[in-house]
Backbone as numpy.savetxt, mean C-alpha at the origin, in Angstrom:
# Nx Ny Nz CAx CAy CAz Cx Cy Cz
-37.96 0.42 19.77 -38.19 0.82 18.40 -36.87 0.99 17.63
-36.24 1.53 18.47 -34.41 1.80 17.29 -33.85 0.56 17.24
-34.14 -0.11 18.29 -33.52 -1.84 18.32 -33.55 -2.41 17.29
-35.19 -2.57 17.01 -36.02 -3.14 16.20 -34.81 -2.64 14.59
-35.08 -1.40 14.32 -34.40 -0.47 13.07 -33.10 -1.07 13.04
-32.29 -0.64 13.39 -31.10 -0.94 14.00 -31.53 -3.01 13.28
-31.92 -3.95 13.67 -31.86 -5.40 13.49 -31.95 -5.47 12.18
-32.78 -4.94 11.41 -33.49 -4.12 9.77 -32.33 -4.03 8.71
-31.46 -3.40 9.46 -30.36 -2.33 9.03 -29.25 -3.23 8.94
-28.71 -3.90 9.78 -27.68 -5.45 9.77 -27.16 -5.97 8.67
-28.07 -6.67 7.96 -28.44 -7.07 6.91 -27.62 -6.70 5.26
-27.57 -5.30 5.62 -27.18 -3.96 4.23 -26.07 -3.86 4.35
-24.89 -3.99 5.72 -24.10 -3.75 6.40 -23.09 -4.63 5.34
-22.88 -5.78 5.23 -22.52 -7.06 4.24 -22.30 -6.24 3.02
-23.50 -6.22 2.51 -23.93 -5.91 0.88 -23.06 -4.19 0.93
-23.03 -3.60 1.83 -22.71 -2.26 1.61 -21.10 -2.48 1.40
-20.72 -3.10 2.58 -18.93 -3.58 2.67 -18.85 -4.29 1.07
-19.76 -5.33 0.51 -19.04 -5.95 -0.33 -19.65 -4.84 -1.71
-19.91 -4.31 -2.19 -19.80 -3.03 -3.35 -18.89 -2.62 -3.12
-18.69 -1.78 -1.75 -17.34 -0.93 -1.57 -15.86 -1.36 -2.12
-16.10 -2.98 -1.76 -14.55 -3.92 -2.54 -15.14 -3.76 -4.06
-15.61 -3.96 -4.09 -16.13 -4.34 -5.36 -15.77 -3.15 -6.41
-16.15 -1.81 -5.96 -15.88 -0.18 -6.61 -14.96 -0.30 -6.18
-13.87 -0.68 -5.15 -12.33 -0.66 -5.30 -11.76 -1.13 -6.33
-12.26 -2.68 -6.39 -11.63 -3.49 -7.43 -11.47 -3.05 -8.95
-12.72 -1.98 -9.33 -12.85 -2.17 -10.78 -11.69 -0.40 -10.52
-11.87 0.41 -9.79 -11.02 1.41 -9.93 -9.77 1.13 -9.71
-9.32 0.38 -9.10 -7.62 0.07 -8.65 -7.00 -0.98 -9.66
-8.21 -2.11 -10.23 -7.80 -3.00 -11.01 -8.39 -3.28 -12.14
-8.64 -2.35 -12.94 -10.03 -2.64 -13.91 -9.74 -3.97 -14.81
-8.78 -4.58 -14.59 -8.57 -5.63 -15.86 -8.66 -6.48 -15.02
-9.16 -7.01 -13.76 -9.35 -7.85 -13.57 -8.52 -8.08 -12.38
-7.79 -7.67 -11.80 -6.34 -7.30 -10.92 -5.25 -8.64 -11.32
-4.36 -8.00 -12.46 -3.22 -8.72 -13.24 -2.20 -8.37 -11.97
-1.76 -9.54 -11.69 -0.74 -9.44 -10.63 -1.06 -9.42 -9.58
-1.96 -9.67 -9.32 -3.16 -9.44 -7.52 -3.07 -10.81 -7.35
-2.74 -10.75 -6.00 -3.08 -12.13 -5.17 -4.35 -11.89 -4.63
-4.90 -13.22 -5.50 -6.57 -12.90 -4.77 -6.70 -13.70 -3.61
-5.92 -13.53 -2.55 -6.23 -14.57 -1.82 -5.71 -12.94 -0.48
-5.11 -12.00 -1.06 -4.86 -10.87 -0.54 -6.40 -10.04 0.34
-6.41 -9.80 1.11 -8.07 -8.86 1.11 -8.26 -6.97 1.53
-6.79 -6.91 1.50 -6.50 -4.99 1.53 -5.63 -5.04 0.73
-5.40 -3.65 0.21 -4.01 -3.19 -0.38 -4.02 -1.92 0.68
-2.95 -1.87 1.33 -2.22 -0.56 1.59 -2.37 0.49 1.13
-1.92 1.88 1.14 -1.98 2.97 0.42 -0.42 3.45 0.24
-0.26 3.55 -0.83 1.30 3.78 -0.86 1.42 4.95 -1.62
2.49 5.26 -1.49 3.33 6.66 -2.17 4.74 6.73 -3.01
4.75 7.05 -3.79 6.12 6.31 -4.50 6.80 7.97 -4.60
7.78 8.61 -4.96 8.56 9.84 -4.99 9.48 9.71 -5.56
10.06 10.18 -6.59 11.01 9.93 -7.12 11.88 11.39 -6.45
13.49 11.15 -6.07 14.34 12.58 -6.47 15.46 12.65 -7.38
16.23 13.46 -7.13 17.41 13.64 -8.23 18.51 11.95 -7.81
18.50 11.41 -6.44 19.18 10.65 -5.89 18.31 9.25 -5.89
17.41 9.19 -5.22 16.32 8.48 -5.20 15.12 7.92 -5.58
14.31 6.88 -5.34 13.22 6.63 -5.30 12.39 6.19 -4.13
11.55 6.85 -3.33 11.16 6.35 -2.04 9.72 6.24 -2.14
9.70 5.32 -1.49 8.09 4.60 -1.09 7.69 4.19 0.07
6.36 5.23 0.48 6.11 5.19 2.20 5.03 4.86 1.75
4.70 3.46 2.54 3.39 2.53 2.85 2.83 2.80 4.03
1.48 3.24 3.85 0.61 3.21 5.05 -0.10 1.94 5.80
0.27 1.46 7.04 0.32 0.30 7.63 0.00 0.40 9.21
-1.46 1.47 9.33 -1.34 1.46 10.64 -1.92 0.11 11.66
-1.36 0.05 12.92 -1.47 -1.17 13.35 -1.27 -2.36 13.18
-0.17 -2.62 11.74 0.52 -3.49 11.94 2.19 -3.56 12.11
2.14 -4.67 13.18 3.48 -4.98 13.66 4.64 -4.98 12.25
6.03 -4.35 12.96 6.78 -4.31 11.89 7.47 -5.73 11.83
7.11 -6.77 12.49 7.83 -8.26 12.42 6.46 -8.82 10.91
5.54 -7.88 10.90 4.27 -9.06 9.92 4.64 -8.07 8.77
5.37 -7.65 8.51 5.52 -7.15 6.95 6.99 -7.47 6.36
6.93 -7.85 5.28 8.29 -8.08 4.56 8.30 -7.41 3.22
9.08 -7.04 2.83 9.03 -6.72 1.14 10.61 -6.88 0.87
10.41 -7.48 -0.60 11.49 -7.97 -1.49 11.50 -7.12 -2.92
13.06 -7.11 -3.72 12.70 -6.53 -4.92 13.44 -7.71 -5.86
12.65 -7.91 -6.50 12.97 -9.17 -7.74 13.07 -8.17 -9.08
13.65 -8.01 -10.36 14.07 -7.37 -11.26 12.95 -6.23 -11.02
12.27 -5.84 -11.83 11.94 -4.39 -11.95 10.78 -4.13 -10.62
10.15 -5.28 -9.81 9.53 -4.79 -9.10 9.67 -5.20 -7.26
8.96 -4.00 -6.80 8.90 -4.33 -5.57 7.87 -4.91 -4.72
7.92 -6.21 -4.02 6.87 -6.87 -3.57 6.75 -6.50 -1.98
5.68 -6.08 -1.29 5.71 -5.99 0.01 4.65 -6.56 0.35
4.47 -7.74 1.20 3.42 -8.45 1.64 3.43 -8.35 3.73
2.11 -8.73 3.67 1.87 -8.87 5.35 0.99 -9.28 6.04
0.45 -8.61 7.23 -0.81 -8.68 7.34 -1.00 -7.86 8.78
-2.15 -7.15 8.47 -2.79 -6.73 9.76 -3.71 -7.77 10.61
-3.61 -8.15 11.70 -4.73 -9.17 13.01 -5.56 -8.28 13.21
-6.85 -8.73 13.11 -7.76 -8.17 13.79 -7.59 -8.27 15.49
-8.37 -7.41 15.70 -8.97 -7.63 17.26 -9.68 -8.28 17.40
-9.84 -9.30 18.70 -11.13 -9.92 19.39 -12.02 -9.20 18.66
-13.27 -9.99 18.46 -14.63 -9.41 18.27 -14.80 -9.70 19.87
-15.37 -8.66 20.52 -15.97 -8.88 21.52 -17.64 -9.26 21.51
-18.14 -9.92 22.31 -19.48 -10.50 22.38 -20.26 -9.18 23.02
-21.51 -9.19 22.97 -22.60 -8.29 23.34 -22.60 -6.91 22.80
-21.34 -6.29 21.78 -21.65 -5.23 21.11 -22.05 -5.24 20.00
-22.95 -4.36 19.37 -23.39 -3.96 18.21 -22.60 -2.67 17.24
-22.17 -3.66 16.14 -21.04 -2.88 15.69 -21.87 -1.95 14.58
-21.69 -0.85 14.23 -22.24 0.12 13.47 -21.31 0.16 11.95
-20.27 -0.03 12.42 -19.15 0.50 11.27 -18.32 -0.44 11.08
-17.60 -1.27 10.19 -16.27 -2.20 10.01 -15.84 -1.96 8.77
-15.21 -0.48 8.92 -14.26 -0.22 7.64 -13.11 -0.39 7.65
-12.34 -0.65 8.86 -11.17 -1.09 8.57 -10.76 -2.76 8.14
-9.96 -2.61 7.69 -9.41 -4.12 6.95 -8.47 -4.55 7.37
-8.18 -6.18 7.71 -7.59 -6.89 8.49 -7.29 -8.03 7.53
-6.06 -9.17 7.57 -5.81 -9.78 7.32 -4.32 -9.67 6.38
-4.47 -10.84 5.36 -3.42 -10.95 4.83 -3.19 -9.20 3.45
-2.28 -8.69 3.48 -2.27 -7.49 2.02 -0.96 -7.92 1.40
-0.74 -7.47 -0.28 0.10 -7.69 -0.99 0.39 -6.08 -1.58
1.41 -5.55 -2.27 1.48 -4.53 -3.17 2.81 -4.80 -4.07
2.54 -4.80 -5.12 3.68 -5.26 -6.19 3.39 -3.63 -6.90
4.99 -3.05 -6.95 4.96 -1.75 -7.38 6.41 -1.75 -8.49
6.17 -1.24 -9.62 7.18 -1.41 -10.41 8.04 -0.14 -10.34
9.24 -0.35 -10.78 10.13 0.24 -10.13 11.08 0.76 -11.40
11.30 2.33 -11.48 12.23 2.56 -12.88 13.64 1.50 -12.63
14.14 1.43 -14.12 15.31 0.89 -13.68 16.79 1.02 -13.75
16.51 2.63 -12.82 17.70 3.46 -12.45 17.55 2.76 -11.06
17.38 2.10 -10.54 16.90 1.65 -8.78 18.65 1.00 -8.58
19.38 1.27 -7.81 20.52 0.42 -7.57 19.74 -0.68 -6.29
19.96 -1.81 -6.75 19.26 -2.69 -6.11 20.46 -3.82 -4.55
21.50 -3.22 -4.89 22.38 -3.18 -3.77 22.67 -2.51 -2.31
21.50 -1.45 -2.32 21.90 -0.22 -1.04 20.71 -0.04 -0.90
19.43 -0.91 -1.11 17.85 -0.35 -0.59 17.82 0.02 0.86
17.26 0.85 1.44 17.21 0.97 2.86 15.81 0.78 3.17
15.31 0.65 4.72 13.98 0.44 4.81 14.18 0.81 6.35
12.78 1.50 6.55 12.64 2.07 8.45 10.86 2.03 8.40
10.81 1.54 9.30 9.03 1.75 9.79 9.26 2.30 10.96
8.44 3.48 11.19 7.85 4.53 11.84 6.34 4.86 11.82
6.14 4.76 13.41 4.79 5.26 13.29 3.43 4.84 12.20
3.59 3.31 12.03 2.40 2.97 10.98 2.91 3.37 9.51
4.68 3.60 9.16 4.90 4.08 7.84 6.34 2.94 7.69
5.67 2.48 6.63 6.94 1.71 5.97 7.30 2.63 5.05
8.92 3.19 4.86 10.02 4.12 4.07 10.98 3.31 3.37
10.15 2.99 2.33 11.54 2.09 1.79 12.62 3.13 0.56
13.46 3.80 0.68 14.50 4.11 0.35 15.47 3.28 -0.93
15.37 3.63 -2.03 16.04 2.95 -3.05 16.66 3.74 -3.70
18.11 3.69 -3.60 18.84 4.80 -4.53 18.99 4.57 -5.85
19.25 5.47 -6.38 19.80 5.38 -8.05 20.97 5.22 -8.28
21.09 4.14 -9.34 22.71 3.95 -9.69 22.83 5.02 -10.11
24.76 5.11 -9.88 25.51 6.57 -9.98 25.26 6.55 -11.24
25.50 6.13 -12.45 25.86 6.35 -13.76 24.25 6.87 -14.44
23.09 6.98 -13.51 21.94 7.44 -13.84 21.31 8.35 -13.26
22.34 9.19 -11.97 21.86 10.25 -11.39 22.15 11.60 -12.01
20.82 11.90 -12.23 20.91 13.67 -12.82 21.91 14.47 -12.71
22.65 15.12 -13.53 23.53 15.92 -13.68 23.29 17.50 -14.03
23.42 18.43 -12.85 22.72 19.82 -12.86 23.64 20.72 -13.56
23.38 21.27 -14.77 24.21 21.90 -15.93 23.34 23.08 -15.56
24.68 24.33 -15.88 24.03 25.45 -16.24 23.72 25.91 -17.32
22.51 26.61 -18.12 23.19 26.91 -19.16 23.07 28.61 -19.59
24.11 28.79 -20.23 24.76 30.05 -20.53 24.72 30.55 -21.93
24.51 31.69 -22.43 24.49 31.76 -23.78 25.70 32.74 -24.20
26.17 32.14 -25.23 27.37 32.77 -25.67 27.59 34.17 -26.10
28.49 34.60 -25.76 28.49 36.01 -25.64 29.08 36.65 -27.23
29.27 35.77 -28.42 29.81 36.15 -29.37 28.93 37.19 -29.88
């Protein structure tokens, strides 16, 4: 009887995964995704931080190899492309869940342009790409005190 349910149920599994892109797409890209490679089928989750020195951006990338990701910065933005491999589908299981996403991803992230584009650093750790971009000197914050005159 649950077999049976369960065979019923298959079917929705498709249609459920493809809305879910679908309510991604219009929240992440409502115009249509300007600058999206549609040939892309995840985006990453990224984090951008600005400090008084810096700008850093840690990409979430678990399970993929740090040889399948590259990112470049061309004038104001930063491109990081890759891809996660799936696993074997193995034969004779019945899969319940396939929310994770596999294949080729893109993220084009624009970038202020205090970025000194000569000294970027980059480290992956643990499923985290840290890409590190300092600020040119002549645009790093200058910490003033201020004092009121005692006249």
């Amino acid at each position: 009887m649950a077999e049976e349910q369960m065979q019923g149920v298959r079917p929705f599994l498709e249609v459920q995964q493809e809305v879910r892109r679908l309510f991604q797409e219009l929240v992440h890209q409502p115009w249509g995704g300007q600058g999206q490679n549609r040939d892309a089928s995840w985006q990453p989750c990224c984090d951008m931080v600005e400090t008084d020195d810096a700008v850093v951006v840690d990409v979430e990338l678990p399970g993929v190899k740090p040889d399948d990701v590259y990112w470049k910065v061309e004038g104001d933005v930063l491109y990081i492309t890759g891809e996660r491999r799936a696993m074997a589908v193995r034969q004779g299981r019945n899969y319940h869940y396939l929310e994770q996403h596999y294949g080729r991803f893109e993220r084009q992230l624009r970038l202020p342009r205090t970025v000194d584009r000569n000294t970027i650093q980059a480290e992956f750790d643990s499923g985290i790409l840290s890409i590190t971009l300092p600020k040119q000197r002549d645009h790093l914050s200058v910490q003033s005190s201020v004092r009121k005159d005692a006249s």
